[in-house]
C-alpha positions as CSV (number, residue, x, y, z in Angstrom):
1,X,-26.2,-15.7,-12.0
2,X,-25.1,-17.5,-8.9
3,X,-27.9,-18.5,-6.4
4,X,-26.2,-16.3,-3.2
5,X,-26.6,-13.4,-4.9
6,X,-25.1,-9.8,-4.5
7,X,-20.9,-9.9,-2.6
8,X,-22.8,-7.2,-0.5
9,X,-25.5,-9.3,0.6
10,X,-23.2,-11.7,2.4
11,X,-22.3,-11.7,5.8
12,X,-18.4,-10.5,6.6
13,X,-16.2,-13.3,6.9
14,X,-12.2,-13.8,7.9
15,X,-10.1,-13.9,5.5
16,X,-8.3,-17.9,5.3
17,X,-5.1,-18.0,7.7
18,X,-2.9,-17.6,4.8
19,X,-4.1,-14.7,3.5
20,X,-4.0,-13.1,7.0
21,X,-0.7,-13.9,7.1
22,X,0.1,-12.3,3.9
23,X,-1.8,-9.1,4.7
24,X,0.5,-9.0,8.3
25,X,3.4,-9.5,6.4
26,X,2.6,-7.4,3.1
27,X,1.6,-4.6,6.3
28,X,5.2,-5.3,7.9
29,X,6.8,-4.8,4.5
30,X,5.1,-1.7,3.8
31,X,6.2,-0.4,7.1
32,X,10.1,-1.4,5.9
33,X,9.7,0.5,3.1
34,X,8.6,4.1,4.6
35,X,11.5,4.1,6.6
36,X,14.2,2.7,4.1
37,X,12.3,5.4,1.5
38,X,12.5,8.2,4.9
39,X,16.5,7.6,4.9
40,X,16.9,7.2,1.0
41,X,15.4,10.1,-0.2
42,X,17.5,12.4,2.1
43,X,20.8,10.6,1.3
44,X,20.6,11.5,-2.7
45,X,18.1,13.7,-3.3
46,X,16.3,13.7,-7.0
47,X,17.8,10.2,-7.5
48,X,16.7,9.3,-3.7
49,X,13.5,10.7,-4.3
50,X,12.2,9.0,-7.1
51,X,13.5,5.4,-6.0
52,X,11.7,5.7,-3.0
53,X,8.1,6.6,-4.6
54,X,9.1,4.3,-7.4
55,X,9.6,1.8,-4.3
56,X,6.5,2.6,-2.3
57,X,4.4,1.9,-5.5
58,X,6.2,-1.2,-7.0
59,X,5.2,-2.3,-3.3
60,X,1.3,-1.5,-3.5
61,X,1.1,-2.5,-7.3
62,X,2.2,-5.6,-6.6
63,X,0.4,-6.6,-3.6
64,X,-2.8,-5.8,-5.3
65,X,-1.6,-8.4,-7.8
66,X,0.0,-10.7,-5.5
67,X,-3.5,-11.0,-3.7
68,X,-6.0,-10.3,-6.5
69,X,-7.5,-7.7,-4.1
70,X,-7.5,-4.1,-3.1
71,X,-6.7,-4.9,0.3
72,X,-3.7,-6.3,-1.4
73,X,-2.4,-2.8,-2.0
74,X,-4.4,-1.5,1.4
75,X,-2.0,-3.7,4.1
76,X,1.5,-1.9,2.6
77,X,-0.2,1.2,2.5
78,X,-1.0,1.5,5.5
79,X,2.6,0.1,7.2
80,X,4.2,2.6,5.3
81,X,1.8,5.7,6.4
82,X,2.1,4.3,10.1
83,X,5.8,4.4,9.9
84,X,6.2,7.5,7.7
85,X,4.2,9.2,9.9
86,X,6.0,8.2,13.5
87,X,9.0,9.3,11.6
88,X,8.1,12.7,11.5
89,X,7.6,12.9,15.2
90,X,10.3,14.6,17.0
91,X,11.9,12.9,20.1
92,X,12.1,15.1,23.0
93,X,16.3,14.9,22.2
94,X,15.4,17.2,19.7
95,X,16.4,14.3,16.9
96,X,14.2,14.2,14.4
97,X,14.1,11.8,10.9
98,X,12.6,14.3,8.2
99,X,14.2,17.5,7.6
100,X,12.3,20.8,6.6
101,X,13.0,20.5,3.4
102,X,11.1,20.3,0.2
103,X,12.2,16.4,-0.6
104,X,10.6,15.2,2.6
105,X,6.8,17.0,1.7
106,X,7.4,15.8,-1.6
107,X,7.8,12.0,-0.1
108,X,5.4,12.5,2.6
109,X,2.7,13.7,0.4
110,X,3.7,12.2,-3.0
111,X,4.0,8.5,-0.8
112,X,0.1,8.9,0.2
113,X,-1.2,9.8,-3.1
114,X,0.6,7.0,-4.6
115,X,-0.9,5.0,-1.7
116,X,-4.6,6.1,-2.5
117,X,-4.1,5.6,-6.4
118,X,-2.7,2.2,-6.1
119,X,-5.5,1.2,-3.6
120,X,-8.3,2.8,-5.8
121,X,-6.9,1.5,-9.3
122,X,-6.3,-1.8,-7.6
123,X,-7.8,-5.0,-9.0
124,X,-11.7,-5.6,-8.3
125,X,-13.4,-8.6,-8.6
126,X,-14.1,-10.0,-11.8
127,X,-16.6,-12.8,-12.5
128,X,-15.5,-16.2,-13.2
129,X,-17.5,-19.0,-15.1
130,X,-17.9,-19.6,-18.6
131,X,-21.5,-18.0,-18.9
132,X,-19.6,-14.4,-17.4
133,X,-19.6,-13.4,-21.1
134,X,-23.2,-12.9,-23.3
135,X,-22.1,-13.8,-26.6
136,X,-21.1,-17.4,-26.0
């Protein structure tokens, strides 16, 4: 047992510069990919559909894993809700990104649970050390 005791116990910290960046940039990215998902899955339809979920979650899977954190999958979530979500705003032009249709709930709602289940599934933090283990 380590002498600073409980992760919840500790005072909040910032993150290390680089891992700011990375959460700016994994949060850029996800924003990238809600609108290149927003165009896609209207263009071809079941085909368009699936790449851009398929997409969306490659994304959050793997910047869980790219950062060993939740928050990892938490910064591209939330750029792609941001951006999904102004894209669904009409202008006053009456243009608008997302049609009526069934394919855009389906992306709009299957893109946020995606987002939630890669966030909650994402990796926690495991103990490190060679006495993490009772039977050695």
């Amino acid at each position: 047992m380590s002498d600073r005791g409980s992760m919840l116990a500790q005072p909040l910290q910032m993150p290390p510069a680089g891992r700011a960046v990375a959460y700016v940039g994994l949060l850029l990215l996800g924003a990238v990919t809600g609108v290149a998902g927003a165009l896609v899955q209207a263009a071809w339809f079941p085909g368009g559909l699936l790449l851009a979920l398929v997409g969306a979650a490659g994304l959050f899977i793997g910047g869980a894993r790219a950062l060993d954190s939740r928050a990892g999958a938490v910064a591209p979530a939330a750029g792609w809700m941001i951006s999904v979500i102004l894209s669904t705003a009409g202008r006053p032009e009456g243009d608008f990104l997302f049609g009526a249709g069934g394919g855009s709930y389906l992306f709009l709602l299957g893109g946020m649970a995606l987002a939630v289940i890669c966030a909650t599934i994402g990796l926690g933090r495991q103990p490190v050390g060679d006495d993490v283990r009772l039977g050695k």
